[in-house]
C-alpha positions in Angstrom: 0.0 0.0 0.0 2.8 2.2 0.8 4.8 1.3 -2.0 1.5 2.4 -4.4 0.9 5.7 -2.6 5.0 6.8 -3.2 4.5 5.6 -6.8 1.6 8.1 -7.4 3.3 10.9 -5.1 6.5 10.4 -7.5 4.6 10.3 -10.4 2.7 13.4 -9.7 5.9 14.9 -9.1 7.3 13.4 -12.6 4.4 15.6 -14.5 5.2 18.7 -12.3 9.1 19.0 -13.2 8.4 18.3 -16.8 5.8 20.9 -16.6 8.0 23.3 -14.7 10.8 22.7 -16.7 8.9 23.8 -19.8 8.1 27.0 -18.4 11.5 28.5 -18.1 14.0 29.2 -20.8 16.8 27.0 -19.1 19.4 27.9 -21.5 22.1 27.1 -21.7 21.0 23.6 -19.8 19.2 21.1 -21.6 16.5 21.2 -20.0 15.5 17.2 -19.8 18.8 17.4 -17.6 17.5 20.0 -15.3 14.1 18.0 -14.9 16.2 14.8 -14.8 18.2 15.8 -12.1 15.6 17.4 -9.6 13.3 14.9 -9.9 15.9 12.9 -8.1 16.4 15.5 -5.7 13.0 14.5 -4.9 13.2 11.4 -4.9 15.9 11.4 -2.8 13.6 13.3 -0.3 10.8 10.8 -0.3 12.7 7.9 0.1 15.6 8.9 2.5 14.7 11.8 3.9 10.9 11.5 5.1 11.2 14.0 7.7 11.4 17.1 5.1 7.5 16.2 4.6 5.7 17.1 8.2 3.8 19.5 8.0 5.0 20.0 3.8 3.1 19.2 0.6 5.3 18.0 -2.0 4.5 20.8 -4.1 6.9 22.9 -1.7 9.9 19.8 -1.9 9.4 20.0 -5.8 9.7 24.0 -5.6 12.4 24.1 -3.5 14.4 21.6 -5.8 13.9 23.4 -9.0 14.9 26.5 -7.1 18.1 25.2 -5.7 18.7 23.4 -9.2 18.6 26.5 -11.0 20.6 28.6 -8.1 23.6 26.5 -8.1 23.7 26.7 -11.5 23.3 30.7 -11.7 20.5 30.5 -13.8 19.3 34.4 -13.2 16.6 34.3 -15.1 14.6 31.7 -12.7 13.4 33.5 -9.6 11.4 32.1 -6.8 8.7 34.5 -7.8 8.7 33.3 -11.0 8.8 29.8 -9.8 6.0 30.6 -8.2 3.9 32.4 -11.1 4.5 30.1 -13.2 3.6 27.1 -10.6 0.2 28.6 -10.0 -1.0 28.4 -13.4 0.0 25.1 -13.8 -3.5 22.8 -14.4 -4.1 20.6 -11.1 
């Protein structure tokens, strides 16, 4: 049971990045690297790190990701507000 519930949180997560990813002009990253590579992040989280979800949604572990992402890699165009704006009109 637990196993199906992570599946569906990781694959609501999946669809998120991707859509995230697509929002932003990641240049000069590819940008299947970018989603690639903080979908893991949260993977990571879910699986080894449990305790970064009390009192979290996973919406805030996926934003947080994409935002560190794109800061370590000094991608100035990608704010947090923007993260943000462009997270709300995603479709739910």
């Amino acid at each position: 049971v637990v196993h199906d519930f992570l599946r569906k949180v990781l694959k609501l997560a999946w669809v998120r990045v991707a859509w995230l990813c697509q929002s932003f002009d990641l240049h000069p990253l590819d940008p299947s690297e970018v989603h690639h590579k903080v979908y893991e992040t949260v993977e990571h989280a879910v699986y080894f790190h449990t305790s970064l979800f009390y009192n979290r949604h996973i919406d805030q572990i996926i934003l947080s990701s994409f935002y560190g992402y794109c800061k370590a890699h000094k991608l100035a165009c990608v704010t947090f507000k923007e993260i943000i704006a462009q997270y709300k009109k995603q479709p739910q």
